[in-house]
C-alpha positions in Angstrom: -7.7 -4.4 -2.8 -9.2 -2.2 0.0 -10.2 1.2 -0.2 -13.2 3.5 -0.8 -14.9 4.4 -3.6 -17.4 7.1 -5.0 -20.2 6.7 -7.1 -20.1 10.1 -8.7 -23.6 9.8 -10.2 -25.0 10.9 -6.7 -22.3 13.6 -6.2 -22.8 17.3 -7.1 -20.9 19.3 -8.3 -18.1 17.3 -10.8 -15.4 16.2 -8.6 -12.5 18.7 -8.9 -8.6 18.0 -8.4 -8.5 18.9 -5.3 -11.2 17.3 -3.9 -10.0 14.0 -5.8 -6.3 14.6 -4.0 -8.4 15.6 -0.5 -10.1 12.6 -0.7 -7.2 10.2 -2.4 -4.5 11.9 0.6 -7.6 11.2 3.4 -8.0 7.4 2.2 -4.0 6.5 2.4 -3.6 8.1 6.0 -5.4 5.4 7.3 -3.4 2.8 5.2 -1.2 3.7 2.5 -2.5 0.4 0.3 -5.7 2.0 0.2 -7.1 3.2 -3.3 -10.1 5.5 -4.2 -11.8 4.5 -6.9 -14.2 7.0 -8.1 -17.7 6.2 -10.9 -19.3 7.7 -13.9 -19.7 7.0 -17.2 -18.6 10.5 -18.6 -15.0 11.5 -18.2 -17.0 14.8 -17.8 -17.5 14.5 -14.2 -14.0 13.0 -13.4 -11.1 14.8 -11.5 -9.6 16.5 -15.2 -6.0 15.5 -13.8 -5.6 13.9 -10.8 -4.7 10.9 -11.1 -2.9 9.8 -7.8 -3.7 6.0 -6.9 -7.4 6.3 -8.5 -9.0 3.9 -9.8 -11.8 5.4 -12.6 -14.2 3.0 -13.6 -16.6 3.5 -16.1 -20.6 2.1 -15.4 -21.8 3.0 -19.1 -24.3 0.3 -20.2 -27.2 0.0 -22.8 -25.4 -0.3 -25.9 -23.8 -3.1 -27.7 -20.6 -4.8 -26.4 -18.9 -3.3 -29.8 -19.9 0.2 -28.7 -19.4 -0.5 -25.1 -15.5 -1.8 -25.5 -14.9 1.8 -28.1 -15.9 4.2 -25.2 -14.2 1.8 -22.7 -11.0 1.5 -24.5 -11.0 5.8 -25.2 -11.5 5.6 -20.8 -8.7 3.8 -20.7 -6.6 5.7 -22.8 -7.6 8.7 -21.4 -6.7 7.7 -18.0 -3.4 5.7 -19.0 -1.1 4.8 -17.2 -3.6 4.6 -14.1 -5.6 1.8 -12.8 -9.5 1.6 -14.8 -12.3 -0.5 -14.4 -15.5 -1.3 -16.3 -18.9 -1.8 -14.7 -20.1 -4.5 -17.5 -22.8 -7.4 -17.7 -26.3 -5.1 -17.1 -28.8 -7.0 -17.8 -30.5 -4.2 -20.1 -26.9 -5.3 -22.2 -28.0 -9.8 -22.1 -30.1 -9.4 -25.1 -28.8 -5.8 -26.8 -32.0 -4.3 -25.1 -34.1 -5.7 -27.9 -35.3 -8.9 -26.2 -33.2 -10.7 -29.0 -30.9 -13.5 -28.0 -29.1 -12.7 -31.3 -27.3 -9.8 -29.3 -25.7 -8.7 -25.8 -23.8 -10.2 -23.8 -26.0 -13.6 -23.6 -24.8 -14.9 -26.8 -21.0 -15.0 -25.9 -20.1 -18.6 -24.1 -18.4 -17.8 -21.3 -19.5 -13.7 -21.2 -16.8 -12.3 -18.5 -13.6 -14.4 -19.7 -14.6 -13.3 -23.9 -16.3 -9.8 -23.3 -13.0 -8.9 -20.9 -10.8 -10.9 -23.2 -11.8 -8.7 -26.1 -11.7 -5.6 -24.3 -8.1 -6.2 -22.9 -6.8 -6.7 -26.8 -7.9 -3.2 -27.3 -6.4 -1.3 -24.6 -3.3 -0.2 -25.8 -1.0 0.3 -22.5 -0.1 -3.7 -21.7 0.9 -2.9 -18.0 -2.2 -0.8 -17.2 -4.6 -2.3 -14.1 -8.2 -3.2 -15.8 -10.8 -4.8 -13.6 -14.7 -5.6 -14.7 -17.4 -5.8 -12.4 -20.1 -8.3 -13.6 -23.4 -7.2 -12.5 -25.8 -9.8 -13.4 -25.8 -12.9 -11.4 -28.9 -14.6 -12.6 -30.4 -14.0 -15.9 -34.0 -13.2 -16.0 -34.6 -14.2 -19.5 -36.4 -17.8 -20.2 -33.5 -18.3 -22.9 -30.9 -17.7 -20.6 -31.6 -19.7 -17.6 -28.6 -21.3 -17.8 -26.4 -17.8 -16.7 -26.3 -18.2 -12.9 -23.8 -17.7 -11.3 -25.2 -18.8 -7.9 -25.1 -22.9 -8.7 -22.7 -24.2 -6.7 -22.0 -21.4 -4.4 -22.0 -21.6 -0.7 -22.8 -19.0 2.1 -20.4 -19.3 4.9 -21.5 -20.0 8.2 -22.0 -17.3 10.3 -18.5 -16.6 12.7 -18.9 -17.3 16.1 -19.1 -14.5 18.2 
């Protein structure tokens, strides 16, 4: 996917309709595959209905996954049938922000694939788009060294010029 998107969390006032359609209509002259995605966590400062080729994702954190998946699930409802995505994997959410590893996201085994997993059985429209964005890529907890997502990876040489 290519595109732009807003983080709406620096941008004053709320977006309104139009400036979602401005923006959406601005994005696919330049190609029509392009997609706007626009962020928040409070439906509050989305377009309240424009939906156009928008992607909403939601960036709420700092509660438990339980939590997290009901407000995520009510975002995707509310936004239904278009395309949502959830900001997930904070590390304020590895240990259910009580520096237990009895909570959070650190005690599932494989914490994209069974958080997303369990998220996707909620949302009730089967042919609805859902992405995740992880955020953490290396756990900072002593308990939790094993999370880190950058064993194995490779940079790629630089292109020649």
């Amino acid at each position: 996917m290519k595109g732009i998107g807003v983080d709406l969390e620096y941008h004053k006032p709320k977006v309104d309709d139009e400036t979602a359609k401005r923006w959406d209509a601005r994005i696919k002259a330049h190609n029509p595959a392009y997609r706007l995605f626009l962020k928040h966590w409070e439906l509050s400062h989305m377009p309240p209905t424009y939906r156009g080729d928008v992607i909403f994702i939601n960036m709420s954190s700092e509660a438990s996954i339980e939590a997290l998946n009901k407000e995520f699930v009510e975002w995707a409802n509310h936004f239904a049938p278009s395309a949502v995505a959830f900001q997930i994997g904070y590390p304020s959410d590895e240990d259910g922000m009580d520096g237990s590893k009895e909570k959070g996201w650190c005690r599932l085994n494989d914490p994209i694939k069974d958080w997303g997993d369990s998220l996707r059985a909620q949302i009730r429209n089967e042919k609805q788009e859902v992405g995740l964005l992880w955020v953490t890529v290396k756990s900072g907890k002593t308990y939790n060294a094993k999370w880190d997502l950058t064993k194995g990876a490779t940079v790629p040489a630089p292109r020649a010029k």
